[in-house]
Structures are given as structure tokens and as C-alpha cells.
C-alpha positions, 0 to 999 in steps of 0.5 A: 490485512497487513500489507508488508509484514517487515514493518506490520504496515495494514492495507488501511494505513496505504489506502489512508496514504494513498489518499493523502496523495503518496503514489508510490510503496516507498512514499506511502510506507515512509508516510508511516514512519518506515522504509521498504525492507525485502520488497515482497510487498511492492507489487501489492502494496502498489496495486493497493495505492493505485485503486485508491487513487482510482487508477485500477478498479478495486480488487474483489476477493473471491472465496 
């Protein structure tokens, strides 16, 4: 699923920068080689960050 469709960043790529210890949007996007570009990905790529750091239980997608 892509996160941030300014810069084709996948949930994938912030869950791996979550891991590596990235807490914040900014952080994690600038793991990948880019920077926050209209903001509309914040929210959820934070919510992304904060699940796999174990802050927030895991989202379930419901059908």
C-alpha cells in the first residue's frame, strides 16, 4: 500500500524505518531518500510508525 503518494513511499518502507528506530514521518521518509511534500500522509504514516514500535495495537482492515 503506498503511504505517501508525493513520493511513492510504501507502508513497507516506514514499517522497515520504523524498525530501524525512525518515530517520526519526517524521519522515516528521509530514511528513504526524501522529504515531506503536502502533508496529507502524516497522520497515517504516523499511525504506521507508531504500531510497529508498539506504541498502538495494529490496524485491521475491515472489508
Amino acid at each position: 500500500m503506498i503511504v505517501c503518494v508525493c513520493n511513492r513511499i510504501t507502508e513497507a518502507e516506514v514499517r522497515k524505518a520504523a524498525r530501524s528506530g525512525y518515530a517520526t514521518p519526517e524521519a522515516a521518509y528521509a530514511c528513504v531518500g526524501c522529504d515531506v511534500q503536502c502533508g496529507c500522509c502524516l497522520d497515517f504514516a504516523q499511525d504506521v510508525i507508531d504500531e510497529e514500535q508498539g506504541k498502538r495495537p495494529r490496524l485491521r482492515l475491515v472489508a
